[in-house]
C-alpha positions as CSV (number, residue, x, y, z in Angstrom):
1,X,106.1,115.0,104.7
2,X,103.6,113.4,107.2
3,X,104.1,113.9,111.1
4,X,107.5,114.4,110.2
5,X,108.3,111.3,108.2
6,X,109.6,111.9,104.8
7,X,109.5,108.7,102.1
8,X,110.1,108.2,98.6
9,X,107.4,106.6,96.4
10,X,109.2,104.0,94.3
11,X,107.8,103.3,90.7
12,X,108.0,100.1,88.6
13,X,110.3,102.3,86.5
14,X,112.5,103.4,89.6
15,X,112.4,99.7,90.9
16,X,113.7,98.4,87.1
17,X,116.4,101.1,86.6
18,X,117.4,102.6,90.3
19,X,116.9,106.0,91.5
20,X,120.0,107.5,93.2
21,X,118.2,111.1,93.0
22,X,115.1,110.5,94.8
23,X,117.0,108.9,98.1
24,X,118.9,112.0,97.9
25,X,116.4,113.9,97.8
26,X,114.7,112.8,100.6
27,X,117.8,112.6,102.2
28,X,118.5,116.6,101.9
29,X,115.6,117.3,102.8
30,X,115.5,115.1,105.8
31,X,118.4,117.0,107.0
32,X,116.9,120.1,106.6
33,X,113.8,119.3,109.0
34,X,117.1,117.6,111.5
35,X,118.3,121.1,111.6
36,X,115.4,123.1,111.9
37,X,113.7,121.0,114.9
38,X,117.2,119.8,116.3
39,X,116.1,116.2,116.0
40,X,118.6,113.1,114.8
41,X,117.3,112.1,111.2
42,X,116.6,108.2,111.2
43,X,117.0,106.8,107.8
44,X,115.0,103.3,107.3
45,X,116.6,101.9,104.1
46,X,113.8,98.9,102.2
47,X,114.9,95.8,100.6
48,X,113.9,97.1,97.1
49,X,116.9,99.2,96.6
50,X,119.3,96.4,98.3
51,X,117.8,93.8,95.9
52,X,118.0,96.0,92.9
53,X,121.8,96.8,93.9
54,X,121.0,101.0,94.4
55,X,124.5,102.6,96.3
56,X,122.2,104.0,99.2
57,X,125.4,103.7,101.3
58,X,127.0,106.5,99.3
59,X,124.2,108.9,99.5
60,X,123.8,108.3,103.7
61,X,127.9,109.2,103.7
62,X,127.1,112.0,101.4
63,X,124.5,113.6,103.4
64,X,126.5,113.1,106.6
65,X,129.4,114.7,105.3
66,X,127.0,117.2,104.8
67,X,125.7,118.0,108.3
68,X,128.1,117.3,111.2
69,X,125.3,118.9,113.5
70,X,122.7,116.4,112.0
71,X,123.3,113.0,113.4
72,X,121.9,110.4,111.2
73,X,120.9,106.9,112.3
74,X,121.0,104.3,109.3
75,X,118.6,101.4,109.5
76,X,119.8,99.1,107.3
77,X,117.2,95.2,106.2
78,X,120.3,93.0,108.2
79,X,118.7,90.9,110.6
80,X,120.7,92.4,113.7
81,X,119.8,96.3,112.3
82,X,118.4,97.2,114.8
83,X,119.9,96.4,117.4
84,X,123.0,97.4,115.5
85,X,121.8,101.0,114.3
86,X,121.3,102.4,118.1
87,X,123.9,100.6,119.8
88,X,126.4,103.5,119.8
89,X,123.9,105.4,121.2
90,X,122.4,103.6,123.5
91,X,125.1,101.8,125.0
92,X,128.7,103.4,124.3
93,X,128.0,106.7,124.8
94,X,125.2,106.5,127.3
95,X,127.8,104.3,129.7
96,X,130.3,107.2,128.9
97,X,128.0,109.5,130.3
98,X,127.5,107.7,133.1
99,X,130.7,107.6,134.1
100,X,130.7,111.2,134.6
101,X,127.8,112.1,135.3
102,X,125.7,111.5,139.2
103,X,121.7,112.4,139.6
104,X,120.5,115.4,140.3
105,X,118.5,114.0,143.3
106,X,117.0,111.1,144.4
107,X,113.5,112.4,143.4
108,X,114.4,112.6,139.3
109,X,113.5,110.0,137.2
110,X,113.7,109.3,133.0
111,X,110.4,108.5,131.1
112,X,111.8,106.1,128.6
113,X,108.9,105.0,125.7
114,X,106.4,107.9,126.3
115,X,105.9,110.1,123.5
116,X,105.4,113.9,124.4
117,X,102.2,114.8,123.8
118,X,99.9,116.3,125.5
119,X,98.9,113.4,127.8
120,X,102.9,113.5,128.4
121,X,102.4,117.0,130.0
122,X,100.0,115.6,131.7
123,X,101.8,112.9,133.3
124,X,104.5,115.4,134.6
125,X,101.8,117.7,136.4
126,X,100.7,114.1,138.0
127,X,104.4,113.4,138.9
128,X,105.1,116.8,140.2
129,X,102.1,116.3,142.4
130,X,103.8,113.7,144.2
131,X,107.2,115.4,144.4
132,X,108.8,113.7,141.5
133,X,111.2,115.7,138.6
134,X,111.1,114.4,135.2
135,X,114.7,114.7,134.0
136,X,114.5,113.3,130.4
137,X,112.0,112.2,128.1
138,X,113.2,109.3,125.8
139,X,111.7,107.0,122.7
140,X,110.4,107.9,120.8
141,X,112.2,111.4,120.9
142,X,116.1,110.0,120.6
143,X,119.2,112.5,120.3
144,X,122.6,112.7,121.5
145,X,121.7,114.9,124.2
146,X,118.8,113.3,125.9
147,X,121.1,109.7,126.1
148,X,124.0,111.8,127.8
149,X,121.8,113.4,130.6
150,X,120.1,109.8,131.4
151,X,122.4,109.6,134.4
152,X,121.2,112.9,136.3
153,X,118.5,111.1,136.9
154,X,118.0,107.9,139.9
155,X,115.4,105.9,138.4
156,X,114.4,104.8,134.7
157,X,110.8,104.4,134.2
158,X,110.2,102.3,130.6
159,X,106.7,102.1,129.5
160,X,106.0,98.7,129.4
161,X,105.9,97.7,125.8
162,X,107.5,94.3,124.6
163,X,108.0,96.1,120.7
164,X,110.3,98.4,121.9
165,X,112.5,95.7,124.2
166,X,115.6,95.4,121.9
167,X,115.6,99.3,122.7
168,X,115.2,99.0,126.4
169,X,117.7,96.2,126.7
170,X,120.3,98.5,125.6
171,X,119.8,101.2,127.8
172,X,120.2,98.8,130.5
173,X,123.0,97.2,129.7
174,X,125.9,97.0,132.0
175,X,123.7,100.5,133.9
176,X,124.0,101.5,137.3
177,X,121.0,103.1,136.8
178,X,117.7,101.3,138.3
179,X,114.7,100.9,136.1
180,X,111.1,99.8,136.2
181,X,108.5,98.8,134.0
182,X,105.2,99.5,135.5
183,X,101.9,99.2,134.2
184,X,101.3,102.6,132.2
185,X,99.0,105.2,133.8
186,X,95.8,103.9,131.7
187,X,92.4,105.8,134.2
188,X,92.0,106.8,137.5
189,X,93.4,103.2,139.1
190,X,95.9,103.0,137.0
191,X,97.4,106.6,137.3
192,X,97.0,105.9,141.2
193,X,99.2,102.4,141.1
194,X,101.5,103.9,138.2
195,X,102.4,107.5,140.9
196,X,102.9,104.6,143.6
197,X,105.3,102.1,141.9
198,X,107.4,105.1,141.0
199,X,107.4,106.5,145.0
200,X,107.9,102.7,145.7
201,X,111.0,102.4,143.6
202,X,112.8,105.7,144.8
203,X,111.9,105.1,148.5
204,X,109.7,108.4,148.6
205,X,106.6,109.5,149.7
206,X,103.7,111.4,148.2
207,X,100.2,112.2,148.2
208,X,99.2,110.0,145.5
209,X,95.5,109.9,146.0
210,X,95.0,113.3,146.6
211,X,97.2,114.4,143.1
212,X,94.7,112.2,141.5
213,X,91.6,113.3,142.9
214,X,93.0,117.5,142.4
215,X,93.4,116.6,139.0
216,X,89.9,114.4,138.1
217,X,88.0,117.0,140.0
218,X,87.0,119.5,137.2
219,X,86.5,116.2,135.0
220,X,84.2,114.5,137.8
221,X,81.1,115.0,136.6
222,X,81.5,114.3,132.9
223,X,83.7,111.3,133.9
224,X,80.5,109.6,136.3
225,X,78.0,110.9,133.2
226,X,79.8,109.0,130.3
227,X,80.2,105.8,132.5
228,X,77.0,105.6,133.6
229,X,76.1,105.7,129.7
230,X,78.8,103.2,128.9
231,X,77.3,100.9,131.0
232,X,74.3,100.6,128.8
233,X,77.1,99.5,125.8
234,X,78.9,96.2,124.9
235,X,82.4,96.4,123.2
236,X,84.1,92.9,121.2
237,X,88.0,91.6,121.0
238,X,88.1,89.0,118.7
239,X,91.4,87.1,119.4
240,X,93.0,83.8,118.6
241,X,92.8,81.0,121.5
242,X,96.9,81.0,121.3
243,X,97.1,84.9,121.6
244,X,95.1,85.6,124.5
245,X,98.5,87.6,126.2
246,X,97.0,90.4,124.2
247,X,94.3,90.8,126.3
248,X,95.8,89.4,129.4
249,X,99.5,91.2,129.6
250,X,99.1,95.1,128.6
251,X,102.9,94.6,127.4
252,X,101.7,92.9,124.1
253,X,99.2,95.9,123.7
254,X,102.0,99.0,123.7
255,X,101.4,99.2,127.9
256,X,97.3,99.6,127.1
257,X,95.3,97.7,129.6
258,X,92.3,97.0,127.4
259,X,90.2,95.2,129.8
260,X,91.1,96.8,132.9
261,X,90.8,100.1,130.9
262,X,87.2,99.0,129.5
263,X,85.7,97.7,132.5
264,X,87.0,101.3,134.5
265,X,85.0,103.1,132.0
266,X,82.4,101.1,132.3
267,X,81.7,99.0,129.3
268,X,80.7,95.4,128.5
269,X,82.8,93.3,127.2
270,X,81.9,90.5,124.2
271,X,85.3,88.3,123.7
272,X,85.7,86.5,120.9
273,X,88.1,83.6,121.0
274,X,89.2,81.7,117.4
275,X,89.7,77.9,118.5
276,X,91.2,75.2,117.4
277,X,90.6,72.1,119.6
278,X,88.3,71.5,123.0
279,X,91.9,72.0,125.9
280,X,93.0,75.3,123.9
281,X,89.2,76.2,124.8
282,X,89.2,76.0,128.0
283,X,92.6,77.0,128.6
284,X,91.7,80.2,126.7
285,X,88.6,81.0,128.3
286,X,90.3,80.5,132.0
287,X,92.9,83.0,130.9
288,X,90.7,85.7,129.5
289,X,88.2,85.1,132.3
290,X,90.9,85.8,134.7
291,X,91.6,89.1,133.5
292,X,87.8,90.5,134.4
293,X,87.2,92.5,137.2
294,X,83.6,92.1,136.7
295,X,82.9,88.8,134.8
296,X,79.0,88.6,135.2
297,X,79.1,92.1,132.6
298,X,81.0,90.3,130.5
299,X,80.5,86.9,127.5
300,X,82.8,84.9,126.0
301,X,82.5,82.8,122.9
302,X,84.1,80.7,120.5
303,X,84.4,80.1,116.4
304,X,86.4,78.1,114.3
305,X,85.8,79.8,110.6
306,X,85.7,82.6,108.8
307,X,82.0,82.3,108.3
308,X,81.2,81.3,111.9
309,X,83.3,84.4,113.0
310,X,81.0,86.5,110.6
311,X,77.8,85.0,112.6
312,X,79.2,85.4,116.0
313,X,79.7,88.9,115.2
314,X,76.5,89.7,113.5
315,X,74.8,88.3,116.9
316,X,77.2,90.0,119.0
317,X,74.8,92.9,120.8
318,X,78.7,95.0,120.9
319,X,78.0,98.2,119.1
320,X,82.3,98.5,118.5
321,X,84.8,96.0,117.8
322,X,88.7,96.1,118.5
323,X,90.4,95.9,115.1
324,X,93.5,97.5,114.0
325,X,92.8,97.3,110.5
326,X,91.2,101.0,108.7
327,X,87.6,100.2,108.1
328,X,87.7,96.9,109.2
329,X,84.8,95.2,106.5
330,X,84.5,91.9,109.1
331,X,83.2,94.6,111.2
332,X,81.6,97.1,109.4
333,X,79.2,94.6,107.4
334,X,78.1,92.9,111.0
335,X,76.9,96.6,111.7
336,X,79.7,97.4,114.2
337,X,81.6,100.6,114.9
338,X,85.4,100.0,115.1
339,X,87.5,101.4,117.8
340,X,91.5,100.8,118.4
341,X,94.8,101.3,121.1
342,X,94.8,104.6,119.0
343,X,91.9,106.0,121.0
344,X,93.4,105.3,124.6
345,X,95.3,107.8,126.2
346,X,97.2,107.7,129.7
347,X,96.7,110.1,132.7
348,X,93.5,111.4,134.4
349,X,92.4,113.9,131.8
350,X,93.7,111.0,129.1
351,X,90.9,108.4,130.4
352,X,88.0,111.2,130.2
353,X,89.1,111.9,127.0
354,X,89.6,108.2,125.9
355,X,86.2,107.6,127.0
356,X,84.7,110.1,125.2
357,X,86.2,108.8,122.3
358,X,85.0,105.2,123.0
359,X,80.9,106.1,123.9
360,X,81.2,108.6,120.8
361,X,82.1,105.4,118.6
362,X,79.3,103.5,120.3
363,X,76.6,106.0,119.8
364,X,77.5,106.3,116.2
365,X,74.4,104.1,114.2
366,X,76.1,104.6,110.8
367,X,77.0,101.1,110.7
368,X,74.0,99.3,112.4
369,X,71.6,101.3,109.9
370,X,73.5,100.6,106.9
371,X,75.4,97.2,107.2
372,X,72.9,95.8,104.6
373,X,74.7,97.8,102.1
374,X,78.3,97.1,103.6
375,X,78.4,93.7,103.0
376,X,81.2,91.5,101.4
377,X,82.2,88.3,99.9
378,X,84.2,85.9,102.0
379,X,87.5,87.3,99.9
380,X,86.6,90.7,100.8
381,X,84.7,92.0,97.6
382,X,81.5,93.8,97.6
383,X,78.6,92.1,97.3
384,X,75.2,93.1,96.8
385,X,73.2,93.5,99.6
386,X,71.5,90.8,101.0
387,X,67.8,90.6,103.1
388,X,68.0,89.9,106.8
389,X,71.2,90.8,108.0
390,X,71.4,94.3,108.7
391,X,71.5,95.8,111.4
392,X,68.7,96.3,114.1
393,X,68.4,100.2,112.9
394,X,68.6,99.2,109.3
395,X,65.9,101.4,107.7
396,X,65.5,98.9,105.1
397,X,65.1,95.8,107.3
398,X,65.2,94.2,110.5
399,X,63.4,95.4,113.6
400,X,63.9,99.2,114.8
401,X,66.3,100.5,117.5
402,X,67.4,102.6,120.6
403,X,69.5,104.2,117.5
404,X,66.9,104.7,114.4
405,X,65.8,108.2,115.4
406,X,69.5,109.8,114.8
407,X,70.7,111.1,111.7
């Protein structure tokens, strides 16, 4: 069990002779954690045990006939699955609620896409600062009972996130209920504009800038201190010509902001752009340079290979790179930190504490001293290292930095 995801781990000799047991298995105890934490069980069925012709079908029946208190939601490899899995949720009986159910008031609204966490809390102290009730939470959390009480609230507020869209779609479907899809609350602009679309939207008022300012003031002073130091840092995004949208509409990027976010907290910004002719340039560059808030911080470069991405990133003076990959070797052996969307969190407390995360990544010199040793071959394979292209704190090479003094 990890996070509260179960999984079964599928041998060659499972995949040759089927393995009934361990989907039941997982299946049992899936519905134990559904009872204990009162959550519905989603079952995500793989194409291995379709192609290999397993009766997973009989086991889901089985383990529903099991539970009546346990909803399970079976995610089948159809193309239409999942659409098809939540419809009866999300539509049938959320419109059947609806029909019998009015808000509570016309200050209440749904979050729909933010996970509770602790920046979720967060967000509702930010909300009740302004006179707003959060009514239910949905998506990720989903259960029978947070669809039926949608209605007792007058405004959906969806995080703006194209990946979850199928899901959204659904819950608006044929609703009376309004819904928007503002920017999410990424730093201390962001929250501001995130509290005011919402007050917009329900014809309220509130103090927006004073909720915000209450709740940055016991994180002022670290929050000036660590962007006067990320000023002194340069951060990469390395993105194809054709893909800029994920820098340039937060939607694409699960709601997060980068640049906006990055030049908030300070940083300088090294973009990358992989080309493939002169107009896709051009019409790339205009796009990302668009986005900045502060272009003279910023650069913006081009490659067209592997090899001449590897250069652009050696010369790169970013001390982290935006990768979503674990260990990213295209960055580690050009002596870069790597950060990801993992490290951003919403709310006012959220951007101290994503910042934190980003100028700890930033200070780190593991990589810069030792990206001699890190090096690879252009298919990914270790190679031995090689003189003259580590990093500028290398202790074997190269000329000494800001950095070399730290362990």
């Amino acid at each position: 069990v990890v996070d509260r995801m179960l999984s079964t781990d599928l041998t060659e000799n499972d995949v040759i002779m089927g393995n009934p047991g361990k989907v039941r298995r997982v299946l049992e105890k899936g519905v134990e954690v559904s009872k204990k934490l009162n959550k519905t069980l989603f079952f995500s069925n793989t194409c291995v045990p379709v192609v290999t012709g397993e009766d997973v079908e009989s086991e889901v029946k089985r383990a529903r006939g099991g539970c009546e208190d346990c909803p399970i939601l079976y995610l089948t490899v159809t193309p239409r699955a999942m659409v098809n899995v939540f419809h009866d949720v999300l539509v049938t009986r959320r419109l059947a609620a609806e029909a019998r159910l009015e808000p509570r008031g016309p200050n209440v609204i749904n979050l729909v896409g933010y996970p509770r966490n602790r920046a979720h809390d967060e967000l509702e102290a930010m909300l009740t600062g302004v006179g707003v009730e959060r009514n239910v939470s949905l998506l990720p959390d989903l259960n029978f009972d947070l669809v039926e009480r949608l209605p007792e609230a007058a405004l959906n507020v969806f995080l703006s996130n194209s990946t979850w869209q199928h899901l959204y779609d659904q819950l608006t479907f044929e609703s009376t209920l309004p819904f928007i899809s503002p920017l999410p609350p990424y730093g201390m602009a962001g929250s501001r504009a995130w509290l005011t679309a919402i007050l917009e939207a329900l014809g309220q008022s509130g103090d927006v800038d004073g909720t915000v300012e209450a709740l940055a003031a016991p994180h002022r002073d670290r929050w000036e201190a660590l962007t006067a130091e990320a000023g002194s840092y340069r951060v990469a995004l390395v993105v194809r010509a054709s893909e800029t949208y994920y820098l340039t509409k937060p939607t694409f990027a699960w709601g997060v902001p980068i640049v906006a976010a990055l030049e908030e907290m300070g940083f300088h910004i090294d973009v990358l752009l992989k080309l493939d002719n002169r107009e896709q340039a051009a019409k790339a560059a205009r796009e990302v340079h668009g986005t900045f808030a502060h272009p003279e911080r910023h650069t913006i470069k081009g490659f067209n290979t592997m090899e001449m991405l590897f250069t652009r990133l050696r010369e790169a003076p970013s001390q982290a790179v935006l990768t979503y990959h674990f260990f990213d070797w295209r960055a580690t052996q050009a002596g870069k930190s790597a950060f990801s969307l993992q490290q951003f969190e919403p709310g006012v407390a959220g951007a101290v504490r994503t910042l934190e995360r980003l100028v700890g990544i930033c200070r780190t010199p593991y990589y810069r001293r030792y990206a001699k040793y890190l090096q690879r071959t252009p298919e990914g394979l270790r190679a031995p290292p090689v003189g003259g292209v580590s990093g500028p704190d290398s202790p074997v090479g190269g000329v000494s930095g800001p950095d070399s003094r730290e362990a």
